[in-house]
C-alpha positions as CSV (number, residue, x, y, z in Angstrom):
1,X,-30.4,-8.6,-23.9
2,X,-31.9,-5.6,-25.6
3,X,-31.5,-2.3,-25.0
4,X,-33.6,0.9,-26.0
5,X,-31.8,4.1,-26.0
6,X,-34.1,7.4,-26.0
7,X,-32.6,10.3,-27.6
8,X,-33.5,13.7,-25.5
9,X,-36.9,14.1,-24.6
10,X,-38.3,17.3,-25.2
11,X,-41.0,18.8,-22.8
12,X,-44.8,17.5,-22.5
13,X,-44.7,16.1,-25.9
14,X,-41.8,14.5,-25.4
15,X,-43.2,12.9,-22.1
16,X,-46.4,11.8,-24.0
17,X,-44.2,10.2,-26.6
18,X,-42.4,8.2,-23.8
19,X,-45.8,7.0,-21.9
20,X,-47.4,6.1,-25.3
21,X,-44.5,4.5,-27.1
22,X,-42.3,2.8,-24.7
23,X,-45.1,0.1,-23.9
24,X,-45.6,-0.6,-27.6
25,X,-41.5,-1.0,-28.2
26,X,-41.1,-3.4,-25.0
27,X,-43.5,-5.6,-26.6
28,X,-42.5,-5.4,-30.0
29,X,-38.9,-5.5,-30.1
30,X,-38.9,-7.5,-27.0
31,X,-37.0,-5.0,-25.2
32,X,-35.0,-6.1,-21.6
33,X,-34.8,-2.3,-20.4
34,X,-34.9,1.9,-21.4
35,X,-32.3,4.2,-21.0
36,X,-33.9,7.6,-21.9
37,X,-31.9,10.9,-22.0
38,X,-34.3,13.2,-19.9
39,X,-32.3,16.6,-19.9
40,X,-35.1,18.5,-21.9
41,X,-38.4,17.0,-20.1
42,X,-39.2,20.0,-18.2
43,X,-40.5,22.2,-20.1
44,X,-38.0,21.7,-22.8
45,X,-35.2,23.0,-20.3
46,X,-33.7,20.8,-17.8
47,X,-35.7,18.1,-15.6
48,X,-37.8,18.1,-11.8
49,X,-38.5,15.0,-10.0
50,X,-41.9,15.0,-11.5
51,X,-40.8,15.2,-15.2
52,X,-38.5,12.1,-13.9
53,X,-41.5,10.5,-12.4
54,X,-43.4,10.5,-15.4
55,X,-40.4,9.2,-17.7
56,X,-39.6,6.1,-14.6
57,X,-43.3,5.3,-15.0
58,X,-43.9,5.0,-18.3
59,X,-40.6,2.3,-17.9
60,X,-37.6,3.5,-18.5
61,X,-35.1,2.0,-16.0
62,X,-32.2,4.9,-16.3
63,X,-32.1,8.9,-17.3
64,X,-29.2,10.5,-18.3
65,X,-28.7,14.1,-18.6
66,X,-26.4,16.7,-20.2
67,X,-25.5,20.7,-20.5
68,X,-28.9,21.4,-19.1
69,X,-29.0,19.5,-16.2
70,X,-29.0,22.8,-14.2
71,X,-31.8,24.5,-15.6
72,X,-34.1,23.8,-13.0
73,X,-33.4,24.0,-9.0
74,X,-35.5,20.7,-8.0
75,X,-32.8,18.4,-9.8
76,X,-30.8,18.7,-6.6
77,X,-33.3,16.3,-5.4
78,X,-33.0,13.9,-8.2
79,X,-29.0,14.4,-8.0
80,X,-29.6,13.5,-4.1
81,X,-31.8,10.7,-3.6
82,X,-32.8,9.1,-7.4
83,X,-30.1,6.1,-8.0
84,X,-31.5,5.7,-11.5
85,X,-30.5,9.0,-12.8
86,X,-27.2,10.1,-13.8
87,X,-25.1,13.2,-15.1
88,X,-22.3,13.8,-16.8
89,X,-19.4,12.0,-15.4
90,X,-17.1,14.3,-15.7
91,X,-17.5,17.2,-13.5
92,X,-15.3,18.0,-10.6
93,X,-14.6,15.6,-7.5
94,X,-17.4,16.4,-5.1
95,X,-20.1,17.6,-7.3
96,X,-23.8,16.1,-6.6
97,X,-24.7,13.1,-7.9
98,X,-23.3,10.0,-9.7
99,X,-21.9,9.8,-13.1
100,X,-22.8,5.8,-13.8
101,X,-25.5,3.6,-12.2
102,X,-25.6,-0.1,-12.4
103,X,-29.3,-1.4,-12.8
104,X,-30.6,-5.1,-12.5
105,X,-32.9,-6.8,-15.2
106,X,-34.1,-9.7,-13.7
107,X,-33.9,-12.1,-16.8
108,X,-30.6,-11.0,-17.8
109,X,-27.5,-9.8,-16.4
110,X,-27.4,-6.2,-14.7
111,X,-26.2,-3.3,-16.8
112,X,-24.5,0.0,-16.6
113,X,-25.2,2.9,-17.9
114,X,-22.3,6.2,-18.2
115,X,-23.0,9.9,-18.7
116,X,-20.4,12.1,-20.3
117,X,-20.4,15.6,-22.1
118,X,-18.1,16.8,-24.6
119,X,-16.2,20.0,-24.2
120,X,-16.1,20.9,-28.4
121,X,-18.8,23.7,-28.1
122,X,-20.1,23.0,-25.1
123,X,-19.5,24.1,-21.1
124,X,-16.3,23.5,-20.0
125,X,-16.0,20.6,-18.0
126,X,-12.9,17.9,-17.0
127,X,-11.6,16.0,-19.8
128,X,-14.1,12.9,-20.5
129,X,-11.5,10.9,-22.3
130,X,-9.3,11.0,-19.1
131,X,-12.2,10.3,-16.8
132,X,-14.2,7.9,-18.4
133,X,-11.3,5.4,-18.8
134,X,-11.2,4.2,-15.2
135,X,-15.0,4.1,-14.2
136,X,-15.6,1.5,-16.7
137,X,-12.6,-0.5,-15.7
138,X,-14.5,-0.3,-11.9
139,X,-18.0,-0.9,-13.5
140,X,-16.6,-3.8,-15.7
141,X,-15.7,-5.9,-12.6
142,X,-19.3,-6.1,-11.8
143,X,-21.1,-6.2,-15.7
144,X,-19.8,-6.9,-19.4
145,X,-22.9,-4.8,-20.2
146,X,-22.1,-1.0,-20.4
147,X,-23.8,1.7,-22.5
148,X,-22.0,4.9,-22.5
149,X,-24.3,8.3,-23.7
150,X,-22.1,11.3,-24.7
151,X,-23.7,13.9,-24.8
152,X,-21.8,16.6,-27.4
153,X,-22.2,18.9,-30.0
154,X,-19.1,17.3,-31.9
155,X,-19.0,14.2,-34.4
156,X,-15.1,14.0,-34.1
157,X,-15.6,14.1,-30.3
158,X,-18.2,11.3,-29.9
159,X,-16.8,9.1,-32.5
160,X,-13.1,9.2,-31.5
161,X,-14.6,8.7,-27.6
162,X,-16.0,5.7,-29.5
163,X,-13.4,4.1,-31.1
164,X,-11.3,4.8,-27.9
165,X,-13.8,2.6,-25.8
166,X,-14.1,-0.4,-28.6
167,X,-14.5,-3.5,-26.8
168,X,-14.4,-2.7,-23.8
169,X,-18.2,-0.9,-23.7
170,X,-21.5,-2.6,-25.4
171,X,-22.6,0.8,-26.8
172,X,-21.3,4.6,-27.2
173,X,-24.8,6.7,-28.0
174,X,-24.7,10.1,-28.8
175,X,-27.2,12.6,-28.2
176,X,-27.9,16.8,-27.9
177,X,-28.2,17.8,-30.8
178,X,-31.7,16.5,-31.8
179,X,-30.9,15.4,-34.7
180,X,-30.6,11.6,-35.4
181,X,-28.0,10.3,-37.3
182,X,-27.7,7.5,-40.0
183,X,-24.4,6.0,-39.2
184,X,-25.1,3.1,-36.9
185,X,-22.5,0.8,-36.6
186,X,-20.9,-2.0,-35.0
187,X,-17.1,-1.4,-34.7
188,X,-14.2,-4.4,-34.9
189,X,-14.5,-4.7,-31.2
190,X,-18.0,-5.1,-30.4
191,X,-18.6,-1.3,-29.5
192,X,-21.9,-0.2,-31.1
193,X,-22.4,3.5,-32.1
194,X,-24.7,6.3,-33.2
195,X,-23.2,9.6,-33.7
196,X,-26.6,10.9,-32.5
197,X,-30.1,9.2,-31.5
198,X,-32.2,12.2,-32.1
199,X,-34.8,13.7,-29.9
200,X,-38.3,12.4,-28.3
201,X,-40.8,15.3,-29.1
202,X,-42.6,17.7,-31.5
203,X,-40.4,17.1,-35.1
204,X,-42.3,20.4,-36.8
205,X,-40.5,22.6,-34.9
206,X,-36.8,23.7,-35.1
207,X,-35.0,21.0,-32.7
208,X,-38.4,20.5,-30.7
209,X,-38.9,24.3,-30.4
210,X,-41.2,26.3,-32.0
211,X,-40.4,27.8,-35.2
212,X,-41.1,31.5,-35.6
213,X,-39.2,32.6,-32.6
214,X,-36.1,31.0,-33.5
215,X,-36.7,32.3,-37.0
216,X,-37.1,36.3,-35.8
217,X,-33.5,35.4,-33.2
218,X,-31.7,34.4,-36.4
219,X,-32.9,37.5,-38.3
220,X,-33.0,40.3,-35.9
221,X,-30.3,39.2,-33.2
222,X,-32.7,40.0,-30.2
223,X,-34.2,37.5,-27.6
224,X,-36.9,35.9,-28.1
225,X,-39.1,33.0,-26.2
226,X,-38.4,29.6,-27.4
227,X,-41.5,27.7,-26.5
228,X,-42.0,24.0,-27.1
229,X,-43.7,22.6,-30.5
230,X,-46.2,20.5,-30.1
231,X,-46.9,19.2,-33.9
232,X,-45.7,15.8,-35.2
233,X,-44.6,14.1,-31.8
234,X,-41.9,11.0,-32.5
235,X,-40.0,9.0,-30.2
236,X,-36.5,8.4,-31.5
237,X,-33.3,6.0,-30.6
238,X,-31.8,3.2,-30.7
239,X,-32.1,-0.4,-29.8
240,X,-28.9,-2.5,-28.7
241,X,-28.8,-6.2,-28.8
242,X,-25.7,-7.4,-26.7
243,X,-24.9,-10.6,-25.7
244,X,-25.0,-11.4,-22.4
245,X,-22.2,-12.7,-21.3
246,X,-19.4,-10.3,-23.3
247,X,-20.9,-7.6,-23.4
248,X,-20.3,-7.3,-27.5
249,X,-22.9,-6.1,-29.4
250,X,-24.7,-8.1,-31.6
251,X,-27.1,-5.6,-33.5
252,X,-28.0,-2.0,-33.8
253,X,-31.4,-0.3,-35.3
254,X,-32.2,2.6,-35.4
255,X,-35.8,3.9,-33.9
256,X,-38.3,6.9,-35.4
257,X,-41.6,6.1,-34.2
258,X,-44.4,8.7,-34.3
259,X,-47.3,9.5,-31.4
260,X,-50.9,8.2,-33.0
261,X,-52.5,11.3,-31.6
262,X,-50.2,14.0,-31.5
């Protein structure tokens, strides 16, 4: 099967980029199903039911999430009730929502999909090399087929979670910090990796935001509004190809596509 990982999608454009773009892909790459990081698609900060709404129908089968997850209230609901969205694995026993999902395909064998975040930089959280270890030995007993997003500010963080889950996960993707990466890769186990897959959004822009504010906060040390972009919209990621019945990977490519009309 084939797999199409989104990296973050940021804001309206981001969700425009999805709707437009995810059709066209499907077709052309003959993709089986969409895992889209979604922590951004509200307003560039965090994600609502709606945003969610919009990003399931346009045809993504799973959102993962990250650091922002918080950022707005109505995700409780999504944490709640939505099956096909996920957070980072590795907060405390207890804490809303689900840290894996398993989805069906139809033509091809049902997949899982795992949420971490790194602790280099980032919130701190429980130790996701500890706790990833035994939910895919549980989610292996019902699918070969895993793909694992860590989302993390630190290259030595996602690529030693990487190499630590060779063979024993079809993909580790990395995402947050908006910038793709060219180091896709299978590893010796059948594990493939991107250090990063980029973001879904406005690309003239500084990481999807708009450029003078960030500008004036690096010169002048004082807050300023970081409003989305809305130039130069792509939709970037990754497509897996993993063979149904191992769960090895059997190609990677990466994916920059840009909007037509925005």
């Amino acid at each position: 099967m084939k797999i199409l990982f989104i990296g973050d999608i940021v804001g309206e454009p981001g969700r425009r980029a999805v709707k437009q773009l995810v059709p066209v892909l499907r077709e052309r790459h003959a993709v089986d199903a969409v895992v889209a990081n979604g922590e951004n698609s509200a307003g560039g900060s965090g994600i609502t039911p709606a945003t969610a709404r919009e990003i399931f129908d346009a045809g993504v089968d799973v959102i993962t999430s990250g650091d922002h997850l918080w950022d707005q209230k109505e995700v409780t609901e999504l944490l709640a009730k939505e099956p096909r969205f996920v957070r980072p694995l590795n907060y405390p026993a207890g804490t809303i929502g689900q840290g894996s999902t398993v989805c069906a395909t139809g033509a091809h064998p049902a997949f899982a999909v795992v949420n971490v975040q790194g602790r280099t930089f980032m919130p701190p959280l429980e130790n996701p090399f500890l706790m990833i270890a035994d939910e895919i030995e549980r989610l292996r007993k019902t699918t070969p087929i895993i793909l694992v997003d860590i989302h993390a500010e630190a290259t030595s963080e996602k690529i030693a979670l990487a190499r630590m889950l060779d063979g024993k996960v079809s993909a580790v993707i990395g995402t947050h910090t908006h910038v793709q990466t060219a180091d896709e890769q299978i590893f010796p186990g059948g594990t493939a990796f991107l250090c990063d897959a980029g973001f879904t959004g406005p690309h003239e822009s500084v990481l999807g935001r708009e450029i003078e504010p960030i500008i004036r906060r690096f010169l002048t040390n004082t807050p300023q509004r970081f409003g989305v972009a809305k130039q130069n919209v792509q939709l970037q990621g990754v497509i897996v190809k993993v063979d149904d019945g191992t769960g090895k990977a059997a190609g990677i490519q990466r994916v920059s596509e840009p909007v037509t009309n925005g």
